[in-house]
C-alpha positions as CSV (number, residue, x, y, z in Angstrom):
1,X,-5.7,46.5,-26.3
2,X,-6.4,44.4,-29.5
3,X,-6.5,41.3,-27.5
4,X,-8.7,42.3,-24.3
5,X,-12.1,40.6,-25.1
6,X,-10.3,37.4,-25.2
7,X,-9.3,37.5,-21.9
8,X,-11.2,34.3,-19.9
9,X,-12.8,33.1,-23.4
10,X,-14.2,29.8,-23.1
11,X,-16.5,27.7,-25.2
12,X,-19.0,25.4,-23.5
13,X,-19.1,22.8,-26.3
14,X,-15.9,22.6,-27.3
15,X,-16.2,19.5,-29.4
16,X,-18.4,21.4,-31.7
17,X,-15.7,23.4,-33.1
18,X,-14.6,20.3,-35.3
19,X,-17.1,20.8,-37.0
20,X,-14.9,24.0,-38.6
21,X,-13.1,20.8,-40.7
22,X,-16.2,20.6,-43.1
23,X,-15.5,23.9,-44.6
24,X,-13.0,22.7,-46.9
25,X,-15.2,20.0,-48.2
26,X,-18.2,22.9,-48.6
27,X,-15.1,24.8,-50.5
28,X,-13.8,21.8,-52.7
29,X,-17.8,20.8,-53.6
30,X,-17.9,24.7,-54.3
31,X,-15.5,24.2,-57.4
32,X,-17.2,20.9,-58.8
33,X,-20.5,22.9,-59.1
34,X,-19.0,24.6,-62.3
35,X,-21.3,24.3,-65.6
36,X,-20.0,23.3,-68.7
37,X,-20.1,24.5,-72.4
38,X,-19.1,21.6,-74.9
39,X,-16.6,22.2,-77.7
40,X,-15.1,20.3,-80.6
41,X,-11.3,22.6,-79.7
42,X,-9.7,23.7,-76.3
43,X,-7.4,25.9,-78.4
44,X,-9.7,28.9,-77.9
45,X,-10.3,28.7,-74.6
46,X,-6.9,28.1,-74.2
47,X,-5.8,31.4,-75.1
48,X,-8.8,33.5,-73.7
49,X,-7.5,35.7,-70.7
50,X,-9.5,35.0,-67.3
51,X,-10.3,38.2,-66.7
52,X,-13.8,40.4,-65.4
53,X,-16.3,38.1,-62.9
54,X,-14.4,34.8,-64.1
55,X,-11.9,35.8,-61.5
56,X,-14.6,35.8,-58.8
57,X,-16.1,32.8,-59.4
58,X,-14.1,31.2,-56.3
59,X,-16.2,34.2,-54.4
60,X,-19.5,32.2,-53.1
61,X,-17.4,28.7,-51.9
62,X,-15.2,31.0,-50.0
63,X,-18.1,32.4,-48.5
64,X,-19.6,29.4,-47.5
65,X,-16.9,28.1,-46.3
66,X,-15.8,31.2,-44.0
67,X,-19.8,30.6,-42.7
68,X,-19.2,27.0,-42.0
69,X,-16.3,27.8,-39.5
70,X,-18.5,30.9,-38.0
71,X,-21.4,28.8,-37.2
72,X,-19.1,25.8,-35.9
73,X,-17.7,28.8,-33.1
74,X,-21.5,29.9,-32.2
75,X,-22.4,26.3,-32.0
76,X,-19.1,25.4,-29.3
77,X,-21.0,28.4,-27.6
78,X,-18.4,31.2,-27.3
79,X,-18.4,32.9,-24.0
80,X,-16.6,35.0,-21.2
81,X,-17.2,34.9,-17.3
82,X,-18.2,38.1,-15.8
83,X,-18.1,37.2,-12.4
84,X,-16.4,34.2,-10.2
85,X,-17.0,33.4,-6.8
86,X,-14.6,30.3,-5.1
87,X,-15.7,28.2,-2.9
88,X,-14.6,29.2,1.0
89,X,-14.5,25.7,3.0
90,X,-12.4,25.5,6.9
91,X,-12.6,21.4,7.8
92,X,-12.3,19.8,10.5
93,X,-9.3,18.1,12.3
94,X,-10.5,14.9,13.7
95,X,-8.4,12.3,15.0
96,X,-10.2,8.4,15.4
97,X,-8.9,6.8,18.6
98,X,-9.4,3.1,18.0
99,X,-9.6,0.3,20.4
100,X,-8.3,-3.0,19.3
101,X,-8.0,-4.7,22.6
102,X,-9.1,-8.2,22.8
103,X,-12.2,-7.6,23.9
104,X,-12.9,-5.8,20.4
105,X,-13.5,-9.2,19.2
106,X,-16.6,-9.9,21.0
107,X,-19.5,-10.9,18.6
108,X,-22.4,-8.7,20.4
109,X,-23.0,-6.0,18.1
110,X,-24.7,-7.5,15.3
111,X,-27.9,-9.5,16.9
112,X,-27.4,-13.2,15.2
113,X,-24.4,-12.8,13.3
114,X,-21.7,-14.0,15.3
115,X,-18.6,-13.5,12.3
116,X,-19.0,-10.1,13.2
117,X,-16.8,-8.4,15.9
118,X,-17.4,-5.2,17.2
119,X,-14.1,-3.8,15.3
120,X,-15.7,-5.2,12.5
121,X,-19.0,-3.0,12.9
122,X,-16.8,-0.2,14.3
123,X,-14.5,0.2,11.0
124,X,-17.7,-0.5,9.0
125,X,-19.3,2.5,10.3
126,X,-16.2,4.3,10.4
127,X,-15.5,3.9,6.2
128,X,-19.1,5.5,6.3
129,X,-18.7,8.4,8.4
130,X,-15.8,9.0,6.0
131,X,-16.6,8.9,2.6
132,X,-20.6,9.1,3.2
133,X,-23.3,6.5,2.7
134,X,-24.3,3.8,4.9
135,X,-26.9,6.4,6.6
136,X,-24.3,7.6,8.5
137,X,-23.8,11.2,6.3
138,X,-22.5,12.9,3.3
139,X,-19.2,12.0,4.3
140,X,-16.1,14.6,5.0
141,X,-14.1,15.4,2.1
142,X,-13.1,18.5,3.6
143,X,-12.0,17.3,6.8
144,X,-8.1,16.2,8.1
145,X,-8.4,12.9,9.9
146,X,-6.0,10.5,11.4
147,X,-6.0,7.2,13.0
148,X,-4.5,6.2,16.4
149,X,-5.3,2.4,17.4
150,X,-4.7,1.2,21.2
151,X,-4.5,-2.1,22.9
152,X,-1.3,-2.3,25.0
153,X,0.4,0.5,23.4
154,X,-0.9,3.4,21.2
155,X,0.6,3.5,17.9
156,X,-0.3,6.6,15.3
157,X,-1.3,4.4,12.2
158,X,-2.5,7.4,10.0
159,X,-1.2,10.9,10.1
160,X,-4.2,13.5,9.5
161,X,-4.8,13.7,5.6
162,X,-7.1,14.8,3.1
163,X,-6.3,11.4,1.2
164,X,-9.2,9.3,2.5
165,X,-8.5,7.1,0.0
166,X,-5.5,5.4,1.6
167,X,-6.8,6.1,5.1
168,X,-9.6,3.6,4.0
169,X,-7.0,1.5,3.0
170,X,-5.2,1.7,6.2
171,X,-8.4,1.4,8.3
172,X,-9.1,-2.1,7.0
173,X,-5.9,-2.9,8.0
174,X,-6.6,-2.2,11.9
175,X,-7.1,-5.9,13.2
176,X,-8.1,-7.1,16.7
177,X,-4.7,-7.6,19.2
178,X,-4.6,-11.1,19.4
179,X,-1.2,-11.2,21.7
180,X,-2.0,-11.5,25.4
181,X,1.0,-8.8,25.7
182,X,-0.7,-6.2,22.9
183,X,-4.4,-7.3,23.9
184,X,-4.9,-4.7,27.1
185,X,-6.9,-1.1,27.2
186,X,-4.6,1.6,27.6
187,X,-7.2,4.7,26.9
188,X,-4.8,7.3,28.2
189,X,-2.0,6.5,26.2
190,X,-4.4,6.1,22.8
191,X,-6.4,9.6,24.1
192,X,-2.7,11.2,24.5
193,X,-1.3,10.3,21.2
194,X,-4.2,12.3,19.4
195,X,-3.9,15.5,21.4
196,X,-0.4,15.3,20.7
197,X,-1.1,14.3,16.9
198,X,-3.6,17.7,16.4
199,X,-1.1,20.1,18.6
200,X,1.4,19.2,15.9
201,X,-1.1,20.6,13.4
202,X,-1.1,24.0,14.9
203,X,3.0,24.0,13.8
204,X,2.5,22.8,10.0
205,X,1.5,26.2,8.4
206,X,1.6,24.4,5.0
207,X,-1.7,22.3,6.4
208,X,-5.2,23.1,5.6
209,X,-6.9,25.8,8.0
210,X,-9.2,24.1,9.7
211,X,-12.1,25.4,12.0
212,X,-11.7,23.0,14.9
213,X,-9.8,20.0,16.3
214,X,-12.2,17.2,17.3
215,X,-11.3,13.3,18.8
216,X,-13.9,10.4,18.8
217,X,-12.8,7.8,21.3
218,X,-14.2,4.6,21.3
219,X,-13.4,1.9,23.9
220,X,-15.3,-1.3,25.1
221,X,-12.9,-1.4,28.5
222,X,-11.5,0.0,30.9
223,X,-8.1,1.3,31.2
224,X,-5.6,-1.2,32.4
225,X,-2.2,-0.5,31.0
226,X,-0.2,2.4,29.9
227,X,1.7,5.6,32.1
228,X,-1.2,8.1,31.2
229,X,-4.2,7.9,33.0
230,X,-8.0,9.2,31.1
231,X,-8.5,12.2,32.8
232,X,-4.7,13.3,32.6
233,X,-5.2,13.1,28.5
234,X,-8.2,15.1,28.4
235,X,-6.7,18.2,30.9
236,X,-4.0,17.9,28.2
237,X,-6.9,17.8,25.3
238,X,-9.0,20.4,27.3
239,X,-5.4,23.0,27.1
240,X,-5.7,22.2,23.6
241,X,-9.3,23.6,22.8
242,X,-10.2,20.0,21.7
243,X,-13.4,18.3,21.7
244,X,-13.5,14.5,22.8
245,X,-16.4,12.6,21.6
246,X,-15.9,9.5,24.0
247,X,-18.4,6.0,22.9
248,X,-18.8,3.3,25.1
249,X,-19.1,0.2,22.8
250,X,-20.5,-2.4,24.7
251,X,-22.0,-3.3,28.2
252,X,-20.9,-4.7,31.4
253,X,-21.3,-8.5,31.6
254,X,-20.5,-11.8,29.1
255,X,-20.6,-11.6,25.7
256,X,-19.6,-13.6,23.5
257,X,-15.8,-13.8,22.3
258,X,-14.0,-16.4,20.1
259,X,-11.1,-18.3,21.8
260,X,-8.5,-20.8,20.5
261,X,-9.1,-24.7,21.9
262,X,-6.1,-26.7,22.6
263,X,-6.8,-28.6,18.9
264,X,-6.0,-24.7,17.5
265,X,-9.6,-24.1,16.8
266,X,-11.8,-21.2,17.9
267,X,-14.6,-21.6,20.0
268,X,-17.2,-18.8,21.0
269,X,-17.1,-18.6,24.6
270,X,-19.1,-16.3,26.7
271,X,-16.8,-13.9,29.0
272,X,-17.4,-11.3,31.6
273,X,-16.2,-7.8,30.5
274,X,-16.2,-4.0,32.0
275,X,-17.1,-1.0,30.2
276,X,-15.4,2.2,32.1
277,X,-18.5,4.1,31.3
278,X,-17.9,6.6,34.2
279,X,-14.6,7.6,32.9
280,X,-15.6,8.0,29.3
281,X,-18.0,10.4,30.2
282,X,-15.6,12.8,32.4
283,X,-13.3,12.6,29.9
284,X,-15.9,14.0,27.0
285,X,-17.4,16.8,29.8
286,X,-14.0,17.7,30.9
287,X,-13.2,19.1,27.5
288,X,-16.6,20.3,26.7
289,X,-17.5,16.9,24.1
290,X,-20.3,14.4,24.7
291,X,-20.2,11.1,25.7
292,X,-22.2,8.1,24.3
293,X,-23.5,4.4,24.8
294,X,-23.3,1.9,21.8
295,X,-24.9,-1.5,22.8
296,X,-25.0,-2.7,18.7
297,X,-24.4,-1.5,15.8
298,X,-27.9,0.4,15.2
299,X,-26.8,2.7,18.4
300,X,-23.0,2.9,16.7
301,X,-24.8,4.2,13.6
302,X,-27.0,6.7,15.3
303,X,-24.1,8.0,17.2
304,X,-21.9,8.8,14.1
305,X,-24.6,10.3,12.5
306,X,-25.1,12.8,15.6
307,X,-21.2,13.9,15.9
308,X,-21.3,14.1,12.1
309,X,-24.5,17.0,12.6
310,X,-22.7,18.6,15.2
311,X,-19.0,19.0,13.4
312,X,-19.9,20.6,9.9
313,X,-17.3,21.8,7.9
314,X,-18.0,25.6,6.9
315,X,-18.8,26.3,3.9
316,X,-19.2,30.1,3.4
317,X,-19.9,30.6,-0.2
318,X,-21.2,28.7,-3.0
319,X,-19.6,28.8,-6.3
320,X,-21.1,30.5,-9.6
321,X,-20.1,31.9,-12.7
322,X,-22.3,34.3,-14.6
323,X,-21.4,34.2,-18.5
324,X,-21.7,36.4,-21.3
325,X,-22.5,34.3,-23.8
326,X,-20.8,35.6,-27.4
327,X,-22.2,32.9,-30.2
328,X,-25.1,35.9,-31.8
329,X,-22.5,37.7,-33.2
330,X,-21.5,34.4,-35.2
331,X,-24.7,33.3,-36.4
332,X,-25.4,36.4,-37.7
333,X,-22.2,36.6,-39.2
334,X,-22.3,33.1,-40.7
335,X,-25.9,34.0,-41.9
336,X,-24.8,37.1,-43.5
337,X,-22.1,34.8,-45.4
338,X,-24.3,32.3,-46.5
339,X,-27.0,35.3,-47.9
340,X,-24.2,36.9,-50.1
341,X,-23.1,33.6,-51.2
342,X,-27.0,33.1,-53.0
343,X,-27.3,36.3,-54.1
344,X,-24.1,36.5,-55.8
345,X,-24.6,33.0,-57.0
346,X,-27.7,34.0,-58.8
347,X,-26.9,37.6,-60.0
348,X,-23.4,38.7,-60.5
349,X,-21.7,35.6,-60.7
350,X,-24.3,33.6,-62.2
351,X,-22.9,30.1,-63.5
352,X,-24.4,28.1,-66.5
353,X,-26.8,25.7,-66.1
């Protein structure tokens, strides 16, 4: 019982309680303060008992000091929390289905900058939509999201985390198929691979409960290679209760793409390209999404910034803390000490001059 009121003690200045380190220099300056009475012997003083307020004379330094170390404590702010509220947050599962075909590496999004590619403006506002800025939003810290990139093949190149960190990492990494056997649009097999990724997530109880399982898909073709067709990946996403935000990056005709020349250069040349827009958009209605047209990266922007107002991470409470703040009882005690000290310092134990 002796010990309850400490219970969740905390001081909000911590760093002032150093200043508890002065009182033995207030104490040691205490003793110098002695007066004096000259004499031609010691002999007599030598033999004379201490004895009546001579023994007390210690009394006011101690005083001091003990007020020194009370006023340090009021002054690092003494307190105790009455009442806690934590924070109640369900994210979001969201899996990023990538396109790095070749014809990712056309150099249309960015109006007179042609070292751009449209991966390069897509991972750009990616990292945004991520860890917030660029316009895009506030970024998702609360959110599990993956990676799956397709060209040819599909390949898983992030498993969902909470480490954004090193999914930024990884997402620079993503680079433009440049094999003619990698460099193909297989948007079933990509689509696929991240339903399969967030029904997984359903078995891990140790992951973080999240709210709802969401995809953005973004291809700038039309699906041309894999064993899983669009639609076939979004019944499975639809059995799933997942959302597919499907972008169309891109427009039917030429654009501009670098290609090597025989003397190993690269030399922008302007090829004809197709944009399955007809499929992207019954692939978002079929499993109740939306579907989306970027022609640059102003519209790419725009986009992210609408699926990042749609998908909010809940937030249910708001944290507080209401304190009890203990430093009065301190001053007034250190107060109190530093008032006895003078008066006994002037009466009782009154010291030469």
């Amino acid at each position: 019982m002796g010990n309850w009121w400490l219970s969740g003690l905390e001081f909000r200045d911590p760093l002032a309680l150093f200043a508890m380190f002065l009182a033995p220099l207030v104490w040691r300056l205490s003793l110098r303060s002695t007066g004096s009475v000259i004499t031609s012997s010691l002999q007599g003083v030598a033999a004379t008992p201490i004895r009546g307020r001579v023994r007390w004379l210690w009394l006011p330094g101690g005083l001091l000091s003990l007020a020194v170390v009370a006023l340090a404590i009021a002054l690092a702010g003494p307190r105790i929390g009455d009442a806690t509220s934590q924070v109640h947050r369900e994210g979001i599962a969201i899996v990023l289905v990538i396109d790095r075909s070749g014809s990712m590496d056309a150099r249309d999004f960015v109006e007179g900058d042609y070292s751009v590619s449209r991966l390069d403006a897509l991972k750009k506002v990616i990292g945004d939509f991520i860890r917030g800025g660029g316009g895009v939003g506030q970024g998702r810290p609360n959110d599990l999201i993956g990676i799956v990139a397709f060209g040819t093949y599909a390949d898983s190149i992030s498993p969902l985390t909470l480490d954004h960190a090193n999914l930024m990492a990884i997402l620079d990494q993503v680079q433009v198929a440049r094999e003619p056997s990698e460099a193909n649009t297989a948007i079933g097999e990509g689509l696929a691979l991240a339903v399969e990724r967030l029904r997984l997530l359903d078995e891990e109880t140790q992951k973080k409960k999240v709210r709802s399982k969401v995809i953005i898909l973004l291809s700038d073709g039309a699906n041309n290679a894999g064993d899983i067709e669009p639609m076939q990946a979004a019944e499975l996403a639809a059995g799933h209760n997942i959302l597919v935000y499907a972008i169309a990056a891109g427009s039917t005709g030429y654009a501009p793409i670098p290609l090597p020349t025989p003397d190993g250069r690269l030399q922008l040349v302007r090829e004809y390209m197709e944009v399955d827009e007809k499929t992207l958009g019954d692939v978002a209605k079929r499993t109740g999404g939306r579907f989306y047209h970027a022609g640059n990266v102003e519209e790419l922007i725009h986009i992210y910034q609408e699926i990042d107002r749609l998908e909010k991470s809940e937030i249910s409470e708001v944290r507080y803390v209401q304190y009890r703040e203990l430093y009065a009882p301190f001053v007034v005690l250190g107060m109190l000490l530093m008032m006895v000290a003078a008066v006994l310092q002037v009466t009782w134990l009154r010291r030469l001059p």
